[in-house]
C-alpha positions in Angstrom: 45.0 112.3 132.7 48.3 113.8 133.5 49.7 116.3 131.0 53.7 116.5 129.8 54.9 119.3 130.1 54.1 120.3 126.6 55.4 117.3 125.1 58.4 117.2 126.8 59.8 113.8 128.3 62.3 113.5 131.0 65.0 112.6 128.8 63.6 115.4 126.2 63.9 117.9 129.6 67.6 117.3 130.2 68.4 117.3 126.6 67.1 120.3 126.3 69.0 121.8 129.4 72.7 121.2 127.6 71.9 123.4 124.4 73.3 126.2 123.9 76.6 124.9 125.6 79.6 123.7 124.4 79.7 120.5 122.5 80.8 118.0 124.4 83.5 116.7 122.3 86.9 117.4 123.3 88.7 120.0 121.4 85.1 120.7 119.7 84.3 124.5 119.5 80.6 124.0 118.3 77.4 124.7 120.2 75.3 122.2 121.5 72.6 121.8 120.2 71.0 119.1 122.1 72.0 115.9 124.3 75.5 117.9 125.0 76.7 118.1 121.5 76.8 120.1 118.5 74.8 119.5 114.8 77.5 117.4 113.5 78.4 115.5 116.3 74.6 114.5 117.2 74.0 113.8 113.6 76.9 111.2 113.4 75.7 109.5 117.1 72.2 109.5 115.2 73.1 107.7 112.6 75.1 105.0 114.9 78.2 105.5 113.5 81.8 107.4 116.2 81.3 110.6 117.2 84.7 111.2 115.8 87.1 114.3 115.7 85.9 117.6 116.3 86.5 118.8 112.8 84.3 117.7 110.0 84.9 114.6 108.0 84.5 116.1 104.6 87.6 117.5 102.5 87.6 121.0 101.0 88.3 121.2 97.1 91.2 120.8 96.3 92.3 118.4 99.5 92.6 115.3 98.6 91.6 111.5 100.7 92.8 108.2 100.8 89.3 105.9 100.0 88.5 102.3 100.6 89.9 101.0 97.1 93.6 102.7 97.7 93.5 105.3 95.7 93.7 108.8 96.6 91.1 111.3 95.6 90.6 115.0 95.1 87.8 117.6 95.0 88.2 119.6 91.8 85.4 121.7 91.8 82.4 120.0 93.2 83.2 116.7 91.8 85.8 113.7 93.1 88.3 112.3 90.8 91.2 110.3 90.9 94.5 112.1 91.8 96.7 110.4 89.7 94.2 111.1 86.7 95.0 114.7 87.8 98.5 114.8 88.3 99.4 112.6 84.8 97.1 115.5 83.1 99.2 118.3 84.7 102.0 116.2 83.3 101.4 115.9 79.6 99.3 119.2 79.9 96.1 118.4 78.9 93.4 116.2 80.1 93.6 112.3 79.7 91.7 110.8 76.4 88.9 108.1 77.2 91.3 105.4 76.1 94.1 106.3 78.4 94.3 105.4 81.9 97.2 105.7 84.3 99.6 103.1 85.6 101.4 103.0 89.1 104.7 101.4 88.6 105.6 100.4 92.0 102.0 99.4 92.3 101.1 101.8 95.4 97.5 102.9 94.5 98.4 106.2 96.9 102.1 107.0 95.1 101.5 109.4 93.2 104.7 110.8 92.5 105.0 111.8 88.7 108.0 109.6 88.1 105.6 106.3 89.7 103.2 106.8 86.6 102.6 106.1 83.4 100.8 106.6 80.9 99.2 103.3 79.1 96.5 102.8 76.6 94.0 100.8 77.4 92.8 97.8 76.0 90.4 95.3 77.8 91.3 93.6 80.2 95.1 94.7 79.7 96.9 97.7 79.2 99.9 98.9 77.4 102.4 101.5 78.2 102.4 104.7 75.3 105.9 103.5 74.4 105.7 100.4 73.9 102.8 100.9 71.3 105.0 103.1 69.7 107.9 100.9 69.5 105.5 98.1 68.6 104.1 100.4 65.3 107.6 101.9 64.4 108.7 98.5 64.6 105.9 97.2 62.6 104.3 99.4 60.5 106.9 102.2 60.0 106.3 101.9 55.9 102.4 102.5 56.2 103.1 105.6 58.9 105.8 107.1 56.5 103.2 106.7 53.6 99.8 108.3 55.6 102.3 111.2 56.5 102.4 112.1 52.8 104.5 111.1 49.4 107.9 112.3 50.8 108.1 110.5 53.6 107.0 107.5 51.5 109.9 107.2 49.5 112.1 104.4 49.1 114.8 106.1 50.3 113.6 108.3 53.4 112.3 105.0 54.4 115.5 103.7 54.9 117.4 106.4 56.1 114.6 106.6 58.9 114.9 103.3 59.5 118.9 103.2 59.8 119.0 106.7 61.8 115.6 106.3 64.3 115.3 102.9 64.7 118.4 101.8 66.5 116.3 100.5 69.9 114.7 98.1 67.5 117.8 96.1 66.9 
């Protein structure tokens, strides 16, 4: 019975030639480590997907991608989040409650320009921009505010001068 060469097939044989080169890859700088091409660039032809660039598909912290749903994401510390999340938190410096979510204006899921979001409360399915549920209370519920705030902002009268000097949108 004829013996392989310790194991080693044809194919196995030439494979094994091309490591230690260069990865085959253009503008790769990598070794080979078998077949012609580095860890990184086997592993991807392994699992049947491009070889792609010769720089590594992940994103350092702090870098940010656009994913399959539109929006753009960033690495803040070992975890992804959504960047508009991040830059409406830098905004109102602080981080967003559980019951706020962010809006894109010009509805661009990867504009993230401050002045293209806004803040809105949600409420299932919809949501509300922060001002208009202010409006919407002031306008509504100004007497009930003025009284949880404490007995002199209750009054008759401070009632009224708030109302004639702070509600002048409402008219």
């Amino acid at each position: 019975m004829k013996q392989w060469h310790q194991g080693r097939t044809p194919h196995r044989q030439r494979e094994l030639k091309k490591r230690g080169l260069p990865c085959e890859v253009d503008g790769c700088e990598r070794t080979g480590i078998g077949d012609g091409l580095c860890r990184m660039h086997y592993e991807r032809r392994r699992k049947g997907g491009p070889l792609g660039p010769p720089s590594s598909l992940r994103v350092r912290a702090g870098e940010g991608h656009l994913a399959k749903n539109g929006y753009r994401t960033t690495t803040v510390g070992r975890r992804a989040v959504l960047e508009h999340r991040v830059v409406m938190a830098s905004i109102l410096g602080r981080p967003l409650l559980p019951w706020e979510s962010v809006h894109h204006k010009n509805g661009q899921r990867a504009d993230n320009r401050p002045d293209n979001l806004e803040l809105w409360i949600r409420g299932q399915p919809a949501g509300y921009r922060l001002e208009d549920v202010l409006h919407f209370f002031a306008e509504h519920y100004i007497e009930d505010i003025l009284r949880m705030l404490g007995p002199q902002y209750g009054e008759p009268s401070f009632v009224a001068w708030f109302k004639k000097n702070h509600l002048k949108w409402s008219e």
